[in-house]
Wavefront OBJ file of the C-alpha trace (Angstrom):
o trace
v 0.000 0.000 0.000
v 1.574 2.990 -0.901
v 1.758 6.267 1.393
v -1.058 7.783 -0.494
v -3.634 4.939 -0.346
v -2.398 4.979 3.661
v -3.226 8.518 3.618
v -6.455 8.159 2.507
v -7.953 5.432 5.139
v -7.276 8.443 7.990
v -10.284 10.004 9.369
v -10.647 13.576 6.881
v -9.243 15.832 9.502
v -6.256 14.451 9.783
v -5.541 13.429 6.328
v -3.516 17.568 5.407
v -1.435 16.017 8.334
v 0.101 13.782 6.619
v 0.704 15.461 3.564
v 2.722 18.268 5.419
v 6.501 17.203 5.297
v 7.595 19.148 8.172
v 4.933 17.502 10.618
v 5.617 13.858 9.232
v 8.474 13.949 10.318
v 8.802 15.585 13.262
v 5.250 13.693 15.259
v 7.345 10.720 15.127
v 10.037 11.822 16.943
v 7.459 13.771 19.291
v 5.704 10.598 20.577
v 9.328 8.192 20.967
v 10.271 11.366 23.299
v 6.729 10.892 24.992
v 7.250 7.289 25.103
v 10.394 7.778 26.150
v 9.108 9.618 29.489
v 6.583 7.218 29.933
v 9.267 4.330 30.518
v 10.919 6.836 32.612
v 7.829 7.376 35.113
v 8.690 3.607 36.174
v 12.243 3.783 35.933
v 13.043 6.873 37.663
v 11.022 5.712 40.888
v 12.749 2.350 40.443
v 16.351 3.080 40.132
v 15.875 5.798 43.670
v 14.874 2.516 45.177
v 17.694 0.722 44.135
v 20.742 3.175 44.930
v 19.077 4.647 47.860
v 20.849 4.222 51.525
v 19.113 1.378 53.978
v 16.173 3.401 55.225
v 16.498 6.263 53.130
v 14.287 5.009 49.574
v 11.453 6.883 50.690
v 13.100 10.062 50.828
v 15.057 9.554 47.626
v 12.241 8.499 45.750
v 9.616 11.222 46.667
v 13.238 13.486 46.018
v 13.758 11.990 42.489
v 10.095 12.381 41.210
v 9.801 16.011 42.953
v 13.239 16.769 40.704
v 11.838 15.257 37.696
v 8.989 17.569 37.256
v 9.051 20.913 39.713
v 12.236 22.607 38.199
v 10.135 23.293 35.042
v 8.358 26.258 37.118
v 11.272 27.456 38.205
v 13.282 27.057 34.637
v 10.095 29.253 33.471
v 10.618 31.863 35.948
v 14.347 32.358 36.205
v 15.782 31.854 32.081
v 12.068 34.114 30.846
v 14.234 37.216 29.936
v 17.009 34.896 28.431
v 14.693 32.306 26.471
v 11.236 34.150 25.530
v 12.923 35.505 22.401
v 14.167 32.401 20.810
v 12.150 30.833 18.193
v 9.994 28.169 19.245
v 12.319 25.228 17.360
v 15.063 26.376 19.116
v 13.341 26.501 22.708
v 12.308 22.452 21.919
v 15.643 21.424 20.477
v 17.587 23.308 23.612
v 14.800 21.453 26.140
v 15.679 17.979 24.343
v 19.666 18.527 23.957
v 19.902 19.275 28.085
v 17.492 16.310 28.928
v 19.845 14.113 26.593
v 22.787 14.897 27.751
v 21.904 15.377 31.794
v 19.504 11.835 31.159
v 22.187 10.096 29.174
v 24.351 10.788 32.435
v 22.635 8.475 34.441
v 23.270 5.194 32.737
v 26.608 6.028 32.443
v 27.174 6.966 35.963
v 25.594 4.130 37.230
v 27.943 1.918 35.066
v 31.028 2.949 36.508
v 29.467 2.961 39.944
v 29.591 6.667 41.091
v 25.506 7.399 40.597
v 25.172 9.323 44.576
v 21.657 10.046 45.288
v 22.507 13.470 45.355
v 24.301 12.992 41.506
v 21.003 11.556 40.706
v 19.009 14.284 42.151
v 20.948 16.447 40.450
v 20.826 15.492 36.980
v 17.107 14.935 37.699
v 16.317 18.588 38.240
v 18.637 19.470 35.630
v 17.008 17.639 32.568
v 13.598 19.043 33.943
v 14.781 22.761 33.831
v 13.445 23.704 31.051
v 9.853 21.845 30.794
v 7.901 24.202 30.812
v 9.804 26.348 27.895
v 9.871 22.938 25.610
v 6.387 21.976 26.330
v 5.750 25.795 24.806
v 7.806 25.460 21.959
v 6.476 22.364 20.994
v 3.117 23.506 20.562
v 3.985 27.540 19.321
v 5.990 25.189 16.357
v 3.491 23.391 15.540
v 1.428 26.820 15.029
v 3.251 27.809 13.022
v 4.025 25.177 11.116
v 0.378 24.791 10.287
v -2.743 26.868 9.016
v -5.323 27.415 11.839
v -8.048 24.914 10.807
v -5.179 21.978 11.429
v -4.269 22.990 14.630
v -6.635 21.051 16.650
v -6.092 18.016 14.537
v -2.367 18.275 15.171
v -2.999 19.679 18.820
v -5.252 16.080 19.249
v -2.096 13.716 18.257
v 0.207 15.461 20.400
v -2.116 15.028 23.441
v -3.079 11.836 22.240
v 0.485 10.217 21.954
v 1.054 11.456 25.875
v -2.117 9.952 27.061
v -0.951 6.731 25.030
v 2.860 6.917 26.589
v 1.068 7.325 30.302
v -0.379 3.364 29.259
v 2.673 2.102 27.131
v 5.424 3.487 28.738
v 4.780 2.131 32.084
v 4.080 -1.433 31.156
v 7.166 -1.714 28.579
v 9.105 0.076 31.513
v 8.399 -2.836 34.100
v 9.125 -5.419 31.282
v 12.394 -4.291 30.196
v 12.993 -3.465 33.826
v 13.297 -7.669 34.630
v 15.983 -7.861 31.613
v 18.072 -4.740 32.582
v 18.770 -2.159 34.948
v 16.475 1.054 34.875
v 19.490 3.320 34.457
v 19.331 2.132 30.692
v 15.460 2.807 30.507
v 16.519 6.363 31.453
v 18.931 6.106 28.910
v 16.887 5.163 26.097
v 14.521 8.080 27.492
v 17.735 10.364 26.775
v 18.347 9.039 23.199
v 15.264 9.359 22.182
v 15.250 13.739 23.028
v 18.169 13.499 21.377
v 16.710 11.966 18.460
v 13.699 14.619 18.696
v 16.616 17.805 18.959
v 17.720 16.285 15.489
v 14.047 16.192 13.866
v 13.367 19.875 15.293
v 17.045 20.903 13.600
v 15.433 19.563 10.192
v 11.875 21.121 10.373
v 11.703 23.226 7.508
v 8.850 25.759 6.354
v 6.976 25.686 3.631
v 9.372 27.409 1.445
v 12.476 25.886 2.486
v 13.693 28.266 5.740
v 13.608 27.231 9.016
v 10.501 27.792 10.761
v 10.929 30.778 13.112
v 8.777 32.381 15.549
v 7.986 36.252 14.186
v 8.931 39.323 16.584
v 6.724 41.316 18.552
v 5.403 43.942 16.208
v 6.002 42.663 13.513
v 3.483 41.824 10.929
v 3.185 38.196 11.407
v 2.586 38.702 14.913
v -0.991 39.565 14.148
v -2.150 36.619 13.405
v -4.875 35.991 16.240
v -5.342 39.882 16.558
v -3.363 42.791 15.836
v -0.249 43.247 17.539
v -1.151 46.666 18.644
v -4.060 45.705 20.428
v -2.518 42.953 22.242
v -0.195 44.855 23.378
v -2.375 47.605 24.224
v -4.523 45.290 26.047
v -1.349 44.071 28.304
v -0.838 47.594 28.940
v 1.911 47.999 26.920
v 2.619 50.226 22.994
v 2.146 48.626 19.738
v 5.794 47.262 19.988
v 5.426 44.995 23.124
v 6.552 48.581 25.729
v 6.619 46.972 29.033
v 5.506 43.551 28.557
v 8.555 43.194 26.098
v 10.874 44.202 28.718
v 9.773 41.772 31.607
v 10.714 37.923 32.584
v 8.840 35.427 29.720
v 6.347 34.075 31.939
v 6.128 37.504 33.900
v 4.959 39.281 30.185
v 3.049 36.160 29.316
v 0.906 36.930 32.793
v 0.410 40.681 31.858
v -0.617 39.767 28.048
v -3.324 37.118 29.830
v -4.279 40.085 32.211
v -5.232 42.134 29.079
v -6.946 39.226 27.518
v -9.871 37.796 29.635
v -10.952 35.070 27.816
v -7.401 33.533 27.604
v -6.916 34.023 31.383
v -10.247 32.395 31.524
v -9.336 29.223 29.600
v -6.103 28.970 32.015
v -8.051 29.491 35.426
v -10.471 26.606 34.485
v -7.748 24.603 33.194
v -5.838 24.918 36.426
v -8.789 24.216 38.880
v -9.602 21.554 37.004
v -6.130 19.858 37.226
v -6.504 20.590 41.046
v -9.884 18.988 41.324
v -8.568 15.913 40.134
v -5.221 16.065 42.510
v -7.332 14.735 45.377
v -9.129 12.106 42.981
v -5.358 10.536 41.991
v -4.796 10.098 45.711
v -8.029 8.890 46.435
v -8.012 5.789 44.274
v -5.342 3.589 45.111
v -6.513 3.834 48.772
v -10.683 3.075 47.595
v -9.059 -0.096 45.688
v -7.194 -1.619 49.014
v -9.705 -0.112 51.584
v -13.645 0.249 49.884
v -12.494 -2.764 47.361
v -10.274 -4.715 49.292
v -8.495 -5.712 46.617
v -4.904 -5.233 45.031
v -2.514 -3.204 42.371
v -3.733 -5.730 39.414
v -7.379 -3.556 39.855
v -5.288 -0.060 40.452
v -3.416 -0.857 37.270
v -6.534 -1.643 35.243
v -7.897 1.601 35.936
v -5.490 3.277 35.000
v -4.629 1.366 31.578
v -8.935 2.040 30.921
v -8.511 5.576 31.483
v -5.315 6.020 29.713
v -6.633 3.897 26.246
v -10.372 5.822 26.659
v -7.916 9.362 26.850
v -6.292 7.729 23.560
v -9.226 7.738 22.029
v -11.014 10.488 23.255
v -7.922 12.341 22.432
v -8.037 11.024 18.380
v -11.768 12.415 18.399
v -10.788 15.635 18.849
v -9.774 16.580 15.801
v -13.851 15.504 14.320
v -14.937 18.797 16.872
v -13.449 21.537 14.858
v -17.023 22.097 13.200
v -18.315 22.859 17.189
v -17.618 25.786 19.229
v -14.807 25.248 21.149
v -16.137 26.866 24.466
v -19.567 24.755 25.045
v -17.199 21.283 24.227
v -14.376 21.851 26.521
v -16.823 22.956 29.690
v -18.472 20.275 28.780
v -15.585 17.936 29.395
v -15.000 19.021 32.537
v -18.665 18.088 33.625
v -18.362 15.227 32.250
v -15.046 13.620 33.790
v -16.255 15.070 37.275
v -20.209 13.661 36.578
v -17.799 10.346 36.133
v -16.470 10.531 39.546
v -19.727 10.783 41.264
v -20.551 6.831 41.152
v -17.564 6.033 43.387
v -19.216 8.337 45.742
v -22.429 5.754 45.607
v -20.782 2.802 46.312
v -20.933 1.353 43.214
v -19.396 -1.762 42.308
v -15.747 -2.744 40.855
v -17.237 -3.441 37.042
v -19.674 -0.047 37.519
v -16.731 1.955 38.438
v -14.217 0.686 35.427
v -16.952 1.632 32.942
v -17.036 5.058 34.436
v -13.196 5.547 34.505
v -13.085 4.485 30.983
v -15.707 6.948 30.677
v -14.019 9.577 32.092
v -10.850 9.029 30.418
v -13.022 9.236 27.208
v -14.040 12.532 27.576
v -11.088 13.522 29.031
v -8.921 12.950 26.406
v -9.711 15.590 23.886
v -8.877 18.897 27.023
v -5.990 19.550 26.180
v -6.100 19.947 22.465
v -8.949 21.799 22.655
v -7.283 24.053 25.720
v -4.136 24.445 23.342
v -6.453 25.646 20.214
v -7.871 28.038 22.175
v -4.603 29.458 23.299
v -3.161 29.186 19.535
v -6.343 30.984 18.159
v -6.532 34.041 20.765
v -3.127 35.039 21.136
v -0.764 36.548 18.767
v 1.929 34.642 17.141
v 4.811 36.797 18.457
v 3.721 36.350 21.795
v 2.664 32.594 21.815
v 5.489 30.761 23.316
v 5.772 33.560 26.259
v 2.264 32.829 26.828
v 2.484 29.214 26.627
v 5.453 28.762 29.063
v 3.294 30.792 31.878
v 0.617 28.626 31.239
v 3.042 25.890 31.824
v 4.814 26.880 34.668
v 1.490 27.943 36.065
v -0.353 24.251 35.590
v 2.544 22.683 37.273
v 1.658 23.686 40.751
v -1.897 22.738 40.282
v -1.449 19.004 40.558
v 0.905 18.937 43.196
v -1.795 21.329 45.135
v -4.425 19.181 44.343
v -2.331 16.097 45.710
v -1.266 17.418 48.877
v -5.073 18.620 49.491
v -5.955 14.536 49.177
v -4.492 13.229 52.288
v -6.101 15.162 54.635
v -9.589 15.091 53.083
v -9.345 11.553 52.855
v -8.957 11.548 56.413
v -12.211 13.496 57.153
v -14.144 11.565 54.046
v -12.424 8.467 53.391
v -11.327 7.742 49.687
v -15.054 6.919 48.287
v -16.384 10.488 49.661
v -13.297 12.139 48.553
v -13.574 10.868 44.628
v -17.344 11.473 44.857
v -16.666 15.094 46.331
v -13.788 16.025 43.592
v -16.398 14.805 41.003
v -19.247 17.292 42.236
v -16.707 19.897 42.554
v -15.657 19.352 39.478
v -19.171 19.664 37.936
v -19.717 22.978 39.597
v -16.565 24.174 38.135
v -17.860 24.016 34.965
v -21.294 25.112 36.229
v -19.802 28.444 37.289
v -17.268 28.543 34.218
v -20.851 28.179 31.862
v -22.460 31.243 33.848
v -19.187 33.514 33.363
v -18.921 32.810 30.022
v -22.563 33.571 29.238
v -22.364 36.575 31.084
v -19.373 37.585 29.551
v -20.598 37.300 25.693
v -23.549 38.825 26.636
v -21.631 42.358 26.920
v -21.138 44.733 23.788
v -17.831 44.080 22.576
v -15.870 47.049 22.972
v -13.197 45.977 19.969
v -13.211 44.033 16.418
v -12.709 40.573 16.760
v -9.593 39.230 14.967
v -9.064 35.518 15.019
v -10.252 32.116 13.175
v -11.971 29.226 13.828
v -14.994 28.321 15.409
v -14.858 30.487 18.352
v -13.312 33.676 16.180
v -16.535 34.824 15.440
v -18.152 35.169 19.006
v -17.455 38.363 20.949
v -14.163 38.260 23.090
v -15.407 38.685 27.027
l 1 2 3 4 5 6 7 8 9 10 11 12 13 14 15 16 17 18 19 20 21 22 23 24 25 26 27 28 29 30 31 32 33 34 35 36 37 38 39 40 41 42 43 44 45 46 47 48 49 50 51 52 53 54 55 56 57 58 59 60 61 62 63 64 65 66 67 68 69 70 71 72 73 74 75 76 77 78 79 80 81 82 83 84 85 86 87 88 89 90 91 92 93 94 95 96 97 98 99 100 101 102 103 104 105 106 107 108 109 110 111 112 113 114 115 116 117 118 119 120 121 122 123 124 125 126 127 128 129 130 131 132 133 134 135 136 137 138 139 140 141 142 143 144 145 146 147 148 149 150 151 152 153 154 155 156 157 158 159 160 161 162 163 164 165 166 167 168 169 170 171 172 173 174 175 176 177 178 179 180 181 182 183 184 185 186 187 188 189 190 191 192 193 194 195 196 197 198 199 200 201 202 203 204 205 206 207 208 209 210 211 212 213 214 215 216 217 218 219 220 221 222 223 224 225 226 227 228 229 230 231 232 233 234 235 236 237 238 239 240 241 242 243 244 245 246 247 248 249 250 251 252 253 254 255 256 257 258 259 260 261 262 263 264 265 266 267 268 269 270 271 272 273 274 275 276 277 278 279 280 281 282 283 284 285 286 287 288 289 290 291 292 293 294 295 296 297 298 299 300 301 302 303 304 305 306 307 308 309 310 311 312 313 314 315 316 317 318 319 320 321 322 323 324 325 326 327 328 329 330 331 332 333 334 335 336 337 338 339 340 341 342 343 344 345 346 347 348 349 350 351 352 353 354 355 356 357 358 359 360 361 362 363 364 365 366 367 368 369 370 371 372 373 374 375 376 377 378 379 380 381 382 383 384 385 386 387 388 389 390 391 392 393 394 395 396 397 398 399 400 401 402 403 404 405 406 407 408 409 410 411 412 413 414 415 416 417 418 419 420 421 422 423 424 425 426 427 428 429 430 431 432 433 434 435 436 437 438 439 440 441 442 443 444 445 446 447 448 449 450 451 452 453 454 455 456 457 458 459
């Protein structure tokens, strides 16, 4: 079957995918560096357990996975000034060179025996620095790469192939984990960003040139508005003023502050990952304590959730023809509306069918969170944006998490995922009612902008 014919049997939406050189060729890469991190979920809590002092694993390990992912908010904050004016290729290819070199460490310092905790720790926090900037660049490329009506196709595999990682990745991990050590897992986790810093080097646009990310106030910044009113609405002059001369996520903040409905999209994305902070906590303790029964039923929910996020995720390139808005509030009641049978003491079988639920209409958030960012801000300023969204999101989770132990304590785990579900259901309750209020008002500017939301009035 040749590439064409195999072209052809994709779903419509994602078929100008395909035939777009520059993508091709750099979502592979994309999902073996997902993949890649998936193994590494397993493998970095495994290896702390292994080199870890008698007594000490539980410190190392809640150390190693702390280092793994924190440092991204902090990379965001400190390098914004140094890093918000690189192109977007250049902010993904610099994320994936540091994790491969600081991840590729590992292996080899646990070869010649001198991988210290503290080493490990170190080169931990290291690779993670700049998270939040990659994670940014990765989706401001892939903006620009494209024309607006493929974003949210594109936007769907990305999320897609890290919802498929979170069930892959672990499983292949603890497989491969019985044959060799998990310093090498880590390792094939490095070569694999260094494979991706290679595919971002050879991403070309359209006409041949590298793709770069256009300067504030200049003309390509204007793509989801003028660049004069964006700036204007951060409080700034046509050429950026103030906001261009602050910290990346710092002017990222200030452009949101102008821009209500963007600042909108982030708030509910950021309770909504702290809503479910108390859920993740909650339901290994409802499997051993409501269920009675072991990790073989934790791991099955997860795997259901993670293959119903797959697939949810793959959908969400068919919703470009609906308002964007309406779909993604309605995901949120949905996943917490999911949650609510635990609460009812539901059975083991009920329960499954509701995670897989949930992870069904989970999975197409964040490309549909991600569009919405693409389509409302302006080009020059996307990145800066996206890395304070980023650095912002990661302290939701963590939040969320340390809010689950002591509610458990006053609900127990079945009242706490029934409560995080209700919660969650009001969130977007309250999220409907602002919006509606808000596009009620006379606009009080021209709407620039595409897709299906461009034409409703900007809150």
């Amino acid at each position: 079957m040749t590439p064409a014919q195999t072209t052809r049997l994709l779903p419509q939406a994602y078929r100008p995918l395909f035939a777009h050189a520059g993508f091709k060729r750099l979502l592979p890469a994309l999902a073996a560096s997902d993949l890649g991190d998936g193994m590494s979920v397993v493998a970095v809590a495994w290896l702390a357990i292994e080199i870890a002092p008698p007594g000490r694993s539980g410190l190392l390990l809640g150390a190693a996975l702390a280092a793994y992912a924190l440092p991204g908010a902090l990379g965001a904050l400190l390098f914004g000034r140094l890093l918000r004016r690189l192109p977007a290729a250049r902010l993904l290819a610099a994320d994936s060179r540091i994790r491969a070199v600081l991840l590729g460490c590992v292996p080899l310092a646990w070869a010649t025996g001198l991988l210290h905790p503290v080493l490990y720790v170190a080169l931990l926090a290291g690779s993670s620095v700049l998270h939040a900037w990659g994670n940014a660049g990765r989706y401001s490329l892939v903006a620009q790469m494209l024309a607006p009506e493929q974003r949210l196709a594109a936007n769907a595999l990305l999320s897609s192939s890290v919802s498929a990682s979170i069930v892959i990745g672990p499983a292949l991990a603890g497989f491969l984990a019985a044959v060799v050590s998990p310093a090498w897992l880590i390792g094939l986790d490095a070569l694999s960003f260094a494979v991706l810093a290679v595919q971002v080097g050879r991403v070309r646009a359209p006409g041949g040139e590298p793709v770069t990310e256009p300067k504030p106030g200049s003309e390509a910044g204007s793509e989801a508005g003028s660049t004069s009113e964006a700036a204007s609405a951060a409080g700034t002059g046509a050429q950026g003023g103030a906001v261009t001369g602050s910290d990346g996520p710092s002017a990222g903040l200030q452009l949101l502050r102008g821009q209500p409905e963007l600042l909108g999209v982030l708030a509910l994305t950021w309770f909504f990952n702290f809503l479910y902070g108390p859920a993740e906590v909650a339901l290994p303790l409802h499997v051993t304590d409501d269920l009675h029964a072991g990790a073989g039923l934790l791991g099955l929910y997860w795997a259901l959730f993670g293959a119903g996020a797959v697939l949810g995720g793959l959908a969400a390139g068919a919703l470009r023809r609906f308002p964007l808005w309406p779909v993604t509030l309605g995901i949120v009641a949905g996943w917490g509306f999911a949650l609510v049978p635990f609460g009812l003491g539901a059975s083991a079988p009920v329960t499954l069918a509701c995670f897989t639920l949930g992870g069904l209409i989970y999975g197409p958030f964040t490309a549909l969170s991600y569009t919405l960012f693409q389509e409302r801000t302006p080009a020059a300023w996307l990145t800066t944006v996206l890395a304070a969204r980023s650095a912002a999101l990661l302290t939701a989770g963590p939040v969320g998490t340390a809010l689950g132990g002591p509610l458990i304590a006053l609900m127990a785990p079945r009242g706490v995922l029934a409560a995080s579900g209700i919660a969650t259901v009001a969130l977007a309750v309250v999220g409907a009612a602002v919006r509606i209020r808000s596009t009620r008002r006379p606009a009080s500017r021209p709407v620039h902008g595409s897709g299906p939301c461009g034409g409703a009035a900007r809150p």
